[in-house]
C-alpha positions as CSV (number, residue, x, y, z in Angstrom):
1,X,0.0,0.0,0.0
2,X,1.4,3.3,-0.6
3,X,2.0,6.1,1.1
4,X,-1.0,8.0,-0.5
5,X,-2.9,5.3,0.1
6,X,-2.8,4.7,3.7
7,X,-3.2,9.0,4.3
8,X,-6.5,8.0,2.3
9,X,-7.4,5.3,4.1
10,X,-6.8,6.9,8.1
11,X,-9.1,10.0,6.5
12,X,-11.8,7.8,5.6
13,X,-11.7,5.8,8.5
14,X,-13.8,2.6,8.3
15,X,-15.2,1.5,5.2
16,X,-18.2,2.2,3.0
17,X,-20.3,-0.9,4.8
18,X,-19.1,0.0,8.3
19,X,-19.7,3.4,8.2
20,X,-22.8,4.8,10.0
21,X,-23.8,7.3,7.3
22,X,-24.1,4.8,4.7
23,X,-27.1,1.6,4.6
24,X,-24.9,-1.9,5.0
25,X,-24.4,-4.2,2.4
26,X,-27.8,-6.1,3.6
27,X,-29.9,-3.2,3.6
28,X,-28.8,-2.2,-0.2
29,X,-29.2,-6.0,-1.1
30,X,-32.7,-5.9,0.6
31,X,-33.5,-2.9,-1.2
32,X,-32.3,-3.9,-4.6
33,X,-34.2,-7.2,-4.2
34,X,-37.5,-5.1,-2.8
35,X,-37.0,-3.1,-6.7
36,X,-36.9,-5.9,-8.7
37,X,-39.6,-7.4,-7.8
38,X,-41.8,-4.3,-9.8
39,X,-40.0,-5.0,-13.1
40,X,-40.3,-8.8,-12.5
41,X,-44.1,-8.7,-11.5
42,X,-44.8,-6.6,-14.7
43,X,-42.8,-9.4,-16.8
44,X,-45.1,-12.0,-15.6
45,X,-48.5,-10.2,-16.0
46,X,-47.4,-9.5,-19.6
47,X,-46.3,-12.9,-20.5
48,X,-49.6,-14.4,-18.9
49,X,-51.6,-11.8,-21.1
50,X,-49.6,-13.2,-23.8
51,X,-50.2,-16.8,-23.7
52,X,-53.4,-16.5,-22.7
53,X,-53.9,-14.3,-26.6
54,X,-51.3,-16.7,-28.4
55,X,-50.1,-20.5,-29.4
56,X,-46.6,-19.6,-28.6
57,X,-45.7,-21.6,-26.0
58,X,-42.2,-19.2,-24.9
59,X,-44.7,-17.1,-23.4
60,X,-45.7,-19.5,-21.0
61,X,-42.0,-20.3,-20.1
62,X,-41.6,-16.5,-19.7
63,X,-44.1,-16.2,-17.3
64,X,-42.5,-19.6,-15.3
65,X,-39.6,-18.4,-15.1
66,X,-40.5,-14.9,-13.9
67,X,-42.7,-16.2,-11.2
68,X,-39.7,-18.7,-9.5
69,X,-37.9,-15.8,-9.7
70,X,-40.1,-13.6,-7.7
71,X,-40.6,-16.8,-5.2
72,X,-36.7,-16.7,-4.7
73,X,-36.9,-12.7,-4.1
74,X,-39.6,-13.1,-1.8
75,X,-37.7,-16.2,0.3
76,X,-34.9,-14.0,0.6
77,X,-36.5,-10.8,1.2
78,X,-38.6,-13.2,3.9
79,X,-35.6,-14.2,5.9
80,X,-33.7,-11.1,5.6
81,X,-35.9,-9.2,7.9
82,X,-33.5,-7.4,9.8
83,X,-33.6,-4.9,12.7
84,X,-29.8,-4.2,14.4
85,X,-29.2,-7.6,12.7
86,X,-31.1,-9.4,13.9
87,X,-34.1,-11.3,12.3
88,X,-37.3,-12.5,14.3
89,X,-40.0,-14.5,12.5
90,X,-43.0,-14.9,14.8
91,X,-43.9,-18.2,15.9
92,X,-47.6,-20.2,15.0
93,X,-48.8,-23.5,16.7
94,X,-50.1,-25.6,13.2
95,X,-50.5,-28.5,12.2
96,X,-47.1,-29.4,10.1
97,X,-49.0,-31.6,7.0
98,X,-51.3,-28.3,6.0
99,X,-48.0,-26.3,5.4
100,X,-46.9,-29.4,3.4
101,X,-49.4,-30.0,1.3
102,X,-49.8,-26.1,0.6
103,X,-45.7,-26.0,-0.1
104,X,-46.4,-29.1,-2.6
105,X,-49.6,-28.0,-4.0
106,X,-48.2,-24.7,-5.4
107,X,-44.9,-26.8,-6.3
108,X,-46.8,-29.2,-8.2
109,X,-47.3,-27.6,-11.5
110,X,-43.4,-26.9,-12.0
111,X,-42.9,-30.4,-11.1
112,X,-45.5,-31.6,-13.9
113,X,-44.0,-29.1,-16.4
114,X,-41.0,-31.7,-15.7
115,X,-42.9,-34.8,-15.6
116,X,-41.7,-35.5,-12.2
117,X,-44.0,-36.8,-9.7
118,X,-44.4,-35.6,-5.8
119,X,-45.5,-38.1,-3.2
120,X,-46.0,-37.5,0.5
121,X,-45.7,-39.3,3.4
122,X,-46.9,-37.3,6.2
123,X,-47.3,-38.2,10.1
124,X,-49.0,-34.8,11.1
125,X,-47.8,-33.4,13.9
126,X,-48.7,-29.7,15.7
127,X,-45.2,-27.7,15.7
128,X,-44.2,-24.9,17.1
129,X,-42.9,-22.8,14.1
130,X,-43.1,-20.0,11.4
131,X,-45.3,-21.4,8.2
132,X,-44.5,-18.9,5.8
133,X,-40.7,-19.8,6.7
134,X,-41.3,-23.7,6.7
135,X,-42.6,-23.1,3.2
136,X,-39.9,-21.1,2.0
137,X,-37.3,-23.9,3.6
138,X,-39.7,-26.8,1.4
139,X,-40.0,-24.9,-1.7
140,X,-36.2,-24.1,-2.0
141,X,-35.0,-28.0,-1.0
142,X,-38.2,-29.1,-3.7
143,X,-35.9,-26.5,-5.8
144,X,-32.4,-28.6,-5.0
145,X,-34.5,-32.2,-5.2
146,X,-35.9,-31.3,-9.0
147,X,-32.6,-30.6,-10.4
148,X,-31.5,-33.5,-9.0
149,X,-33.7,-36.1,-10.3
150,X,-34.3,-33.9,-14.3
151,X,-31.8,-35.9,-15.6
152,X,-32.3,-39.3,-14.2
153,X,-34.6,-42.5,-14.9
154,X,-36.4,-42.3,-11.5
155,X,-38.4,-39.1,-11.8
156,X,-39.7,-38.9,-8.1
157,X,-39.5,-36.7,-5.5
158,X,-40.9,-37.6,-1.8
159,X,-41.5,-35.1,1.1
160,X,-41.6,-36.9,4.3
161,X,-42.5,-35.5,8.5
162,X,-41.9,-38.0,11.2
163,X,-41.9,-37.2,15.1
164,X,-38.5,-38.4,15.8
165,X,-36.9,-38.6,19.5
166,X,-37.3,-35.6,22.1
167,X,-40.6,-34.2,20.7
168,X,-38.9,-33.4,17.6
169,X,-40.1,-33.4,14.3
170,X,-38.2,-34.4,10.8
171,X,-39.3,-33.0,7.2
172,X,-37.4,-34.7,4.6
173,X,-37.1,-33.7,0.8
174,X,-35.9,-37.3,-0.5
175,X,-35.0,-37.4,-4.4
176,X,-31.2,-38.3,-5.9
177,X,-29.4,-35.5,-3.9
178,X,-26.7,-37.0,-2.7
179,X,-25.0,-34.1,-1.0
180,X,-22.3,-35.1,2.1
181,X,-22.1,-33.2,5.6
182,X,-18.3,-32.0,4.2
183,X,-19.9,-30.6,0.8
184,X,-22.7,-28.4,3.1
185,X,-20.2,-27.4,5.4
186,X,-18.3,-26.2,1.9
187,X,-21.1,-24.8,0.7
188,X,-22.1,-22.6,3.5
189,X,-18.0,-21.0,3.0
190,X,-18.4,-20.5,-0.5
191,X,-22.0,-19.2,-0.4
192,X,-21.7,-15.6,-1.7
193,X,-18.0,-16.1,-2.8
194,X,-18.5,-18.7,-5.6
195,X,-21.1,-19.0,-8.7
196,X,-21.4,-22.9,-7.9
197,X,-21.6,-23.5,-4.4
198,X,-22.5,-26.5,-4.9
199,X,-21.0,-27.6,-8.2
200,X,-21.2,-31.6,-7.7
201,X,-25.6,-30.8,-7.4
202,X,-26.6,-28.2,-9.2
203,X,-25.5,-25.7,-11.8
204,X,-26.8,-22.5,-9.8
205,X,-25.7,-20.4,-7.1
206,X,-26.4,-22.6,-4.3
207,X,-29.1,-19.8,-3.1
208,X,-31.8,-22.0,-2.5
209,X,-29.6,-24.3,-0.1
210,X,-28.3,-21.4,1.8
211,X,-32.0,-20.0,2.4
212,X,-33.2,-23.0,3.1
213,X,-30.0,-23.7,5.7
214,X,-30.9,-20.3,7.2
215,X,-34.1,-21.1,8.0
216,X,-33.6,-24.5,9.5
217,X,-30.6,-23.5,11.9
218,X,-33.6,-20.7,12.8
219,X,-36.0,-23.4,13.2
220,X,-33.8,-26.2,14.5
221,X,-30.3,-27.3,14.5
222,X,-29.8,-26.8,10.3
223,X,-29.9,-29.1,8.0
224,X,-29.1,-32.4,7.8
225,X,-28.6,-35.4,4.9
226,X,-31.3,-37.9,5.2
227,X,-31.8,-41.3,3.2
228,X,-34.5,-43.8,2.8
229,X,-34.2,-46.5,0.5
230,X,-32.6,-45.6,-2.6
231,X,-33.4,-42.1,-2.4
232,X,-31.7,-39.2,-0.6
233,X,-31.7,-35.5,0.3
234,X,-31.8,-33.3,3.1
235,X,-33.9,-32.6,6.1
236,X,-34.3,-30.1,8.8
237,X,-35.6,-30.9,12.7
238,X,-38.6,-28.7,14.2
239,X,-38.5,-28.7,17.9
240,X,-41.2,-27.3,20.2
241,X,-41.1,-24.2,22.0
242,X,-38.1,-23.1,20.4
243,X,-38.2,-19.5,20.0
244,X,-37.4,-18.6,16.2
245,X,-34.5,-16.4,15.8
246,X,-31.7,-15.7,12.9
247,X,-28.8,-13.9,14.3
């Protein structure tokens, strides 16, 4: 560093992000997500217009595409709720298999556009928990499961709850992701510094597994890999009268 530098850098003291005067790199990321959104719904109204007026099936695909876009702003923007960063979701007492079957009921038709099938196998339990949080968590691993399974022979994806020891409750998203403790751990390093987080599973970001992460180390103790059978994928642990924090 020279000289000129370092006189620079005492003047300014910290930087840009710790400086009180300026919003932090969430808040701008926050805000930038909140403005996209506009743009993004107005993409999707159009192309729904569209194919609704015309054979053209790209329309359609537009209006697909735009819409899991807007999901992905809204999971964010969702658990990115920050006050002196800190994030608070407030807590509901529900019945875990309605927030299922809503979660694969509005994930169904992306899953038919791929000719993949959803089944369930649901012991209901009453939780403690945030829904709109546990559906965010489902719809992003649903997210991770799909890619997994596009390519392959078995085209099948299971979502599984099961009161397990100490009160607690497992959801499972079960498909052909085969992704190791070591590889998460990776992941969660790399999220933010990396365009494949997880290159070995999927050929995006990795965002949906770091939401979906957030929410369950909120909810639980994080997420975990889970098997059955031939199939695998991950999982995350409600537990009662846990109060639902992100720090």
């Amino acid at each position: 560093m020279s000289a000129r530098d370092t006189i620079i850098k005492e003047k300014r003291g910290n930087s840009v992000g710790e400086n009180q005067n300026f919003p932090s790199n969430t808040q701008l990321l926050g805000a930038l997500a909140r403005e996209l959104k506009n743009p993004l719904i107005l993409i999707a109204r159009q192309a729904e217009l569209e194919a609704l007026n015309s054979s053209d099936a790209s329309f359609a695909s537009i209006q697909n595409t735009a819409e899991q876009t807007l999901k992905l702003i809204d999971s964010y923007l969702l658990l990115a709720q920050s006050e002196y960063g800190q994030v608070k979701l407030p807590l509901e007492t529900i019945g875990i298999g309605s927030v299922i079957y809503d979660a694969l009921e509005e994930f169904r038709p992306v899953a038919a556009s791929q000719r993949i099938n959803l089944i369930s196998d649901i012991h209901d339990q009453t939780v403690e928990t945030n829904p709109k949080g546990l559906k965010t968590a489902l719809w992003c691993l649903l997210n991770m499961a799909l890619e997994s399974v596009e390519e392959k022979s078995t085209r099948q994806i299971m979502v599984s709850a099961r009161r397990q020891r100490g009160n607690n409750v497992t959801v499972s998203v079960l498909a052909n992701l085969e992704v190791s403790r070591s590889e998460m751990s990776l992941a969660r390093k790399l999220q933010g510094n990396s365009h494949l987080a997880i290159a070995l599973h999927s050929k995006s970001s990795g965002v949906h597994l770091a939401i979906a992460d957030l929410f369950a180390n909120a909810a639980g103790d994080g997420l975990h890999v889970a098997r059955r059978g031939s199939s695998s994928g991950l999982a995350l642990r409600l537990i009662k009268s846990q109060q639902l924090h992100l720090l």
